[in-house]
C-alpha positions as CSV (number, residue, x, y, z in Angstrom):
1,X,61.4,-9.7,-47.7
2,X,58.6,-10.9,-45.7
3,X,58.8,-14.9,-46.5
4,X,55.2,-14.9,-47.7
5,X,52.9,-16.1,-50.3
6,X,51.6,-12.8,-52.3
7,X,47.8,-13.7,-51.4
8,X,49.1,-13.4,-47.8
9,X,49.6,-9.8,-48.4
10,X,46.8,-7.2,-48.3
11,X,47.8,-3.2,-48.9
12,X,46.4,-0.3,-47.6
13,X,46.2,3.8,-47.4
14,X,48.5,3.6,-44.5
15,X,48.2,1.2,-42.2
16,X,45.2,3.4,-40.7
17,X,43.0,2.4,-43.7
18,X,43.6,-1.5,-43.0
19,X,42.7,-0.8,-39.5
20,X,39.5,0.6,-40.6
21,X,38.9,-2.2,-42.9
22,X,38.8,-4.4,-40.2
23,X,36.5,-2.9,-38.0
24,X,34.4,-2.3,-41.0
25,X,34.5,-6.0,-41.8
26,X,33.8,-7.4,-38.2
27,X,32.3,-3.9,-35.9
28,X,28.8,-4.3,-35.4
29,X,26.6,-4.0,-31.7
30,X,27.4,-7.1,-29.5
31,X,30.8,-7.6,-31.0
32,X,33.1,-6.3,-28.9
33,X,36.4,-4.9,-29.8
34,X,39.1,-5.0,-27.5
35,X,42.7,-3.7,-26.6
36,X,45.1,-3.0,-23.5
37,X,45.0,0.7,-22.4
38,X,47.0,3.1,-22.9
39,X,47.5,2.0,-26.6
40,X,46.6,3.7,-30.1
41,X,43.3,5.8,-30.0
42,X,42.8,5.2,-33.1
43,X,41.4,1.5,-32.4
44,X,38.6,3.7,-30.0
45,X,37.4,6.0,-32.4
46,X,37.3,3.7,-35.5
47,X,35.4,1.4,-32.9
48,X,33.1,4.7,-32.3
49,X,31.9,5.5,-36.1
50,X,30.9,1.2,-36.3
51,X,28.8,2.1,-32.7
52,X,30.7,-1.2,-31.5
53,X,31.0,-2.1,-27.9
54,X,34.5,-1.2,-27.3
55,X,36.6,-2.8,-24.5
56,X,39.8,-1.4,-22.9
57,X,42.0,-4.0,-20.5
58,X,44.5,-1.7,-18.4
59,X,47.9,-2.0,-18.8
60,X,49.8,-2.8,-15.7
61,X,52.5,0.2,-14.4
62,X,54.9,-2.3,-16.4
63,X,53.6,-2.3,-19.6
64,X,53.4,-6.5,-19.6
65,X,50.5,-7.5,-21.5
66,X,47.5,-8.5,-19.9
67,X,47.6,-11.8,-21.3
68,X,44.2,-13.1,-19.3
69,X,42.2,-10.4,-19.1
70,X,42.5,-10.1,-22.7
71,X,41.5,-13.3,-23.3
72,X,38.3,-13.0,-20.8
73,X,37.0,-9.6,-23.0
74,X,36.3,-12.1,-25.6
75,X,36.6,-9.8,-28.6
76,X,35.8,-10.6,-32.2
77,X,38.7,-8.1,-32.4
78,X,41.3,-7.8,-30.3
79,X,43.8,-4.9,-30.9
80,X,47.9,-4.9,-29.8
81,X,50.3,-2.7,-30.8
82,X,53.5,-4.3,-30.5
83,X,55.7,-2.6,-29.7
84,X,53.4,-0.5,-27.8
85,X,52.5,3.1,-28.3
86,X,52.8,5.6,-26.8
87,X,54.7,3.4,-24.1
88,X,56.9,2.4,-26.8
89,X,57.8,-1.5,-24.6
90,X,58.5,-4.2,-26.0
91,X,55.3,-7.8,-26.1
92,X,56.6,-11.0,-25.9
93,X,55.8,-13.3,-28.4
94,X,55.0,-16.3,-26.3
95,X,52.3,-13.5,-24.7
96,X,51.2,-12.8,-28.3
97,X,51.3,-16.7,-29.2
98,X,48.8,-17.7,-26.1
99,X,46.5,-14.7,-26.8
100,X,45.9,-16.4,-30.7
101,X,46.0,-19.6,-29.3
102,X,43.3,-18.6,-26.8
103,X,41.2,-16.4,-28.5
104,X,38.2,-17.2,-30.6
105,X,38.4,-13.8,-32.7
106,X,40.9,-12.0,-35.1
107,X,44.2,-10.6,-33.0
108,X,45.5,-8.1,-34.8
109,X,49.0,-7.1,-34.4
110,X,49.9,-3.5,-35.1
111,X,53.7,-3.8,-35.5
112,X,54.2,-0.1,-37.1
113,X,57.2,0.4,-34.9
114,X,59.0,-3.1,-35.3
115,X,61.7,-2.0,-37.3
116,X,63.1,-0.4,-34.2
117,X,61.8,-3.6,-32.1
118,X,64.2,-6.4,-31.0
119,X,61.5,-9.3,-32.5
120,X,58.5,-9.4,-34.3
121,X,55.1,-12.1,-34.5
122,X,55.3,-12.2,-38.4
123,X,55.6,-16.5,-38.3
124,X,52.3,-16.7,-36.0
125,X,50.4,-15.9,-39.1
126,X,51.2,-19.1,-40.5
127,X,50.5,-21.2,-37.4
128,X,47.4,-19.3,-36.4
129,X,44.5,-18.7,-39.0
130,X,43.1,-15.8,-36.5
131,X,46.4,-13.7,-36.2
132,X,46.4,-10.6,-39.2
133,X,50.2,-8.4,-38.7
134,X,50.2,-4.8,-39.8
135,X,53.0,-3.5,-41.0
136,X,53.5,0.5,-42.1
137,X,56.3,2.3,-44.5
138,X,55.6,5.6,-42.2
139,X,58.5,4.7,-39.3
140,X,61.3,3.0,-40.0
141,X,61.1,3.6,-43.7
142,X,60.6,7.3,-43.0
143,X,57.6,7.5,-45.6
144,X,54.9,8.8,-43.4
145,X,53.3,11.0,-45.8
146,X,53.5,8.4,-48.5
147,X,50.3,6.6,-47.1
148,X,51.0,2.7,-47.8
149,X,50.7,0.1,-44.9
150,X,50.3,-3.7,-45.4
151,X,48.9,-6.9,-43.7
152,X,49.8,-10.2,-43.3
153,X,47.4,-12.8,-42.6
154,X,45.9,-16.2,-44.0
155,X,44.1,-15.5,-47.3
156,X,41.0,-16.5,-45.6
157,X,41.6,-13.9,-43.7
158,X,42.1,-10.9,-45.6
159,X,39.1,-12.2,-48.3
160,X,37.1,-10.7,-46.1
161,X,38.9,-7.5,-45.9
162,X,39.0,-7.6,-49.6
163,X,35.6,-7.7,-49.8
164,X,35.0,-3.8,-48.6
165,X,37.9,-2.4,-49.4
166,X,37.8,0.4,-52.3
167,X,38.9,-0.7,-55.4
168,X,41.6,1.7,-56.0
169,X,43.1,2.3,-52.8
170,X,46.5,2.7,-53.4
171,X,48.1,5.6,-56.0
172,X,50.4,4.1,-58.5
173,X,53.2,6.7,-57.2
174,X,52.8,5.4,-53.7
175,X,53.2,1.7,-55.1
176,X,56.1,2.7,-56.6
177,X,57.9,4.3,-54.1
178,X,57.2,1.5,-52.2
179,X,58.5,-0.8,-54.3
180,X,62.0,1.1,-54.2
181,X,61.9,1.4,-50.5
182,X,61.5,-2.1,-49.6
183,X,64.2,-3.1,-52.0
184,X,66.3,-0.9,-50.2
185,X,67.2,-2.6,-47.2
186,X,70.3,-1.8,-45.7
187,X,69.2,2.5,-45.8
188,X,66.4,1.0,-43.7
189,X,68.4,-0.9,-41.4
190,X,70.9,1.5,-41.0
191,X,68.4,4.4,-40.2
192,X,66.9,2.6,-38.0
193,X,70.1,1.4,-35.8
194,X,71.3,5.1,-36.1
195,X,67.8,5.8,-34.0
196,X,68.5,2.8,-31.5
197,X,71.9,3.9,-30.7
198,X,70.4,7.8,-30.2
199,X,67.5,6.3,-28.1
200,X,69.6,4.8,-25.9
201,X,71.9,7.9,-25.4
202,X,68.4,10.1,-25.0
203,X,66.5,7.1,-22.1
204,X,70.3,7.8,-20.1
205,X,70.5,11.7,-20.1
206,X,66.8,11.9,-19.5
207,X,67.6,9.4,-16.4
208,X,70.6,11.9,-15.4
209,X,68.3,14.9,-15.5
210,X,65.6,13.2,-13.2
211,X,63.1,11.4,-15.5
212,X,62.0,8.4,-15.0
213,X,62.0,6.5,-18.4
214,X,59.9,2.8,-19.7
215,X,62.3,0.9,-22.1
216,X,61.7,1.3,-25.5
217,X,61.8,-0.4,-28.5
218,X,59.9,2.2,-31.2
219,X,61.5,5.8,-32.3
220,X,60.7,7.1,-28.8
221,X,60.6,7.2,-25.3
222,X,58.0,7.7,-22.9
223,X,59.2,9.8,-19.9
224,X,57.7,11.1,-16.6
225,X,59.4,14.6,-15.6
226,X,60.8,15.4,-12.1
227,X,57.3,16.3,-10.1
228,X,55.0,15.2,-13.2
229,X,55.3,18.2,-14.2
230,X,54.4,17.2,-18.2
231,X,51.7,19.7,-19.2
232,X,54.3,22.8,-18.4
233,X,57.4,21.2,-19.9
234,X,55.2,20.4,-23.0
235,X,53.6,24.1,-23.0
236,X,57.1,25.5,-22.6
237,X,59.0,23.5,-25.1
238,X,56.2,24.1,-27.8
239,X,56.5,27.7,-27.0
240,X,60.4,27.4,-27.9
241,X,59.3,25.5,-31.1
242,X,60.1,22.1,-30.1
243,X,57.6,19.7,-30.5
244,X,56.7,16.8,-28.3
245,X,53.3,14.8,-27.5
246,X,51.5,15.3,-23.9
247,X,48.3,13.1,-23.6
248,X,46.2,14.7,-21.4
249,X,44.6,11.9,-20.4
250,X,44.0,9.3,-17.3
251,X,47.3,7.5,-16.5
252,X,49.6,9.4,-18.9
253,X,48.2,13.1,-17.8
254,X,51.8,13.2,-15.6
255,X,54.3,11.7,-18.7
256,X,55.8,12.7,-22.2
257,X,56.3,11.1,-25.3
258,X,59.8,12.2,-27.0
259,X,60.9,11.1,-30.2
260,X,64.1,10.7,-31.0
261,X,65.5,13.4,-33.3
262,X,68.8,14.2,-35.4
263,X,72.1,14.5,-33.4
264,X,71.3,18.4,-33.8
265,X,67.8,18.1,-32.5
266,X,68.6,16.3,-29.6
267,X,71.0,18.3,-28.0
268,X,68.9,21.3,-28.8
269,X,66.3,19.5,-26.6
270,X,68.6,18.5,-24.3
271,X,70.2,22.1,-23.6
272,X,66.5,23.6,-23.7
273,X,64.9,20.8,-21.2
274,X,68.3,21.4,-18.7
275,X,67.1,25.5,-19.0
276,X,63.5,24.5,-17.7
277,X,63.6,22.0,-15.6
């Protein structure tokens, strides 16, 4: 499915357990790790337990990638997820293309959400020795408590993830499941065109009601609420046992992140946000 040699392919616990590996392999004082901001906090804290200099480039309002400034951090590790989360837009693959061209370190490409992405940077791995791709089974593939994630790199590449990694890190059960999973491609595909088409229908309504709304290429959609007003509409719709994700932090203290839900779900969030608001 993925056009690759199997030495190209490394698999983790998740996704999350690569992403450990990695900074494991390269985190150490006076190596900086680097990523655009807002983006995963996971790349922070595993970045925190190595006590490596960690380096955050702000986004732009736009979400575009910050292409240079990237560049200029000079990280042994530099971190995109693409799409982004929990901004859920879309990088360009040229942008991706001049960071590994420019870079001396490893640019890792988180693509956990591409299956609900309109491309992917899965052929830079064979024109660039320093680009590793992540890929998960826990979105599109609606496995998320299944733990199994996988990278794609030059075998060079992954040797030296190989060289830390536990030596059974992956149950038997999970492999299997796996196995079945990928095999199955048109449930995939058509799950994950059901959610485009229901994302689309959500990003308008929420528009209608007064939101403002960042296009999105993942399973949701980051929103800002008439006034800002996030931390109340989150309070209130967790109170009404509907679930959502408020970041209280800088820059996304006044936003949302939604995902998108079953026809049934959504229009109970719908109903309940039009009673609030």
């Amino acid at each position: 499915a993925l056009g690759v040699p199997d030495d190209w392919i490394a698999v983790g616990n998740g996704s999350d357990d690569l992403l450990n590996l990695i900074v494991r392999a390269v985190g150490e004082p006076g190596k900086p790790i680097v990523c655009p901001a807002p983006t995963y906090v996971l790349y922070r804290t595993l970045a925190q337990i190595q006590d490596a200099e960690f380096v955050e480039v702000p986004y732009p309002d736009d979400y575009k990638l910050p292409v240079d400034l990237l560049i200029a951090a000079k990280g042994a590790v530099t971190f995109v997820a693409s799409p982004n989360s929990p901004s859920g837009t879309a990088i360009s693959v040229a942008d991706l293309e001049k960071l590994a061209k420019e870079l001396s370190g490893i640019l890792v490409i988180d693509e956990a959400y591409v299956d609900f992405a309109e491309n992917h940077a899965l052929e830079l791995t064979k024109k660039y020795s320093n680009v590793l791709v992540l890929r998960t089974l826990s979105k599109g593939y609606s496995l998320a408590g299944l733990r199994l994630g996988f990278a794609i790199a030059n075998p060079a590449l992954l040797a030296e993830l190989n060289k830390i990694k536990d030596s059974y890190n992956v149950d038997a059960v999970a492999y299997a499941v796996a196995v079945g999973a990928i095999a199955d491609q048109d449930h995939k595909t058509a799950n994950a065109e059901k959610i485009k088409a229901s994302r689309a229908k959500l990003a308008v309504i929420f528009k209608e009601l007064g939101f403002e709304v960042w296009p999105s290429q993942t399973n949701f959609l980051l929103v800002r609420p008439p006034n800002g007003d996030a931390a109340r509409i989150y309070q209130t719709l967790k109170e009404r046992g509907i679930l959502i994700r408020y970041f209280n932090q800088p820059r996304l203290e006044d936003k949302l992140r939604i995902s998108v839900g079953t026809e049934e779900q959504n229009q109970i969030l719908v109903k309940t946000l039009k009673e609030i608001l």
